[in-house]
Phi, psi and omega in degrees: 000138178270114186292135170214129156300137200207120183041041168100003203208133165302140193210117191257322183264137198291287209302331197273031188237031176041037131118024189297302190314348181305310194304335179302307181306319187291306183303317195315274251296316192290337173259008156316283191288354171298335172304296145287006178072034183221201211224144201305324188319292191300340173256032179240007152257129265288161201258155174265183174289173195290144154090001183253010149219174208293152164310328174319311209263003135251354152326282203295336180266344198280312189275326178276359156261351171294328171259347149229050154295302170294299173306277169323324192055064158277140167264166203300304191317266171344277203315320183323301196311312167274011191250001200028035132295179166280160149310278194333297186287003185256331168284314145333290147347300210270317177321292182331294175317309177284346170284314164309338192267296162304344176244036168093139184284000172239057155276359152228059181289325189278003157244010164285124170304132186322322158321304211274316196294000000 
């Protein structure tokens, strides 16, 4: 669950944290894409068919729900909601993500823009 101190007291439940954690939530999202060059809008945007955005801009949701799964401690239901995804496809993200992470950062250089590699 995701912890935050708050006026002196551990605070465990997301909603009872007077929605503080949306902001938090908010900073991942905006520096994924400022990280990959695209824009927060597209990635809180509605999700499409498989093959219908560019790899950057699944790059970039891939790395904003591992963090903020990891850093936040969300559960994939909260990240979907607010990424307007499926779970499914938000676990997806994050399994991908933790595999590229583990086998090295240039496991997906070939969808990476050349500039970036």
């Amino acid at each position: 669950a995701y912890l935050r101190v708050e006026q002196g007291k551990d605070i465990q439940n997301p909603y009872g944290a007077s929605s503080v954690w949306r902001w938090d939530a908010m900073k991942v999202i905006v520096q994924a894409s400022d990280e990959y060059g695209c824009s927060a809008q597209e990635l809180l945007g509605v999700s499409g068919k498989v093959g219908d955005f560019p790899d950057v801009l699944v790059l970039a949701r891939r790395s904003a729900v591992y963090r903020l799964r990891e850093e936040l401690a969300l559960p994939f239901h909260d990240i979907a909601e607010l990424m307007n995804l499926t779970p499914e496809v938000v676990v997806h993200h994050y399994f991908r993500e933790t595999s590229r992470i583990m086998l090295g950062e240039g496991h997906d250089d070939a969808k990476m823009p050349k500039e970036r590699r």
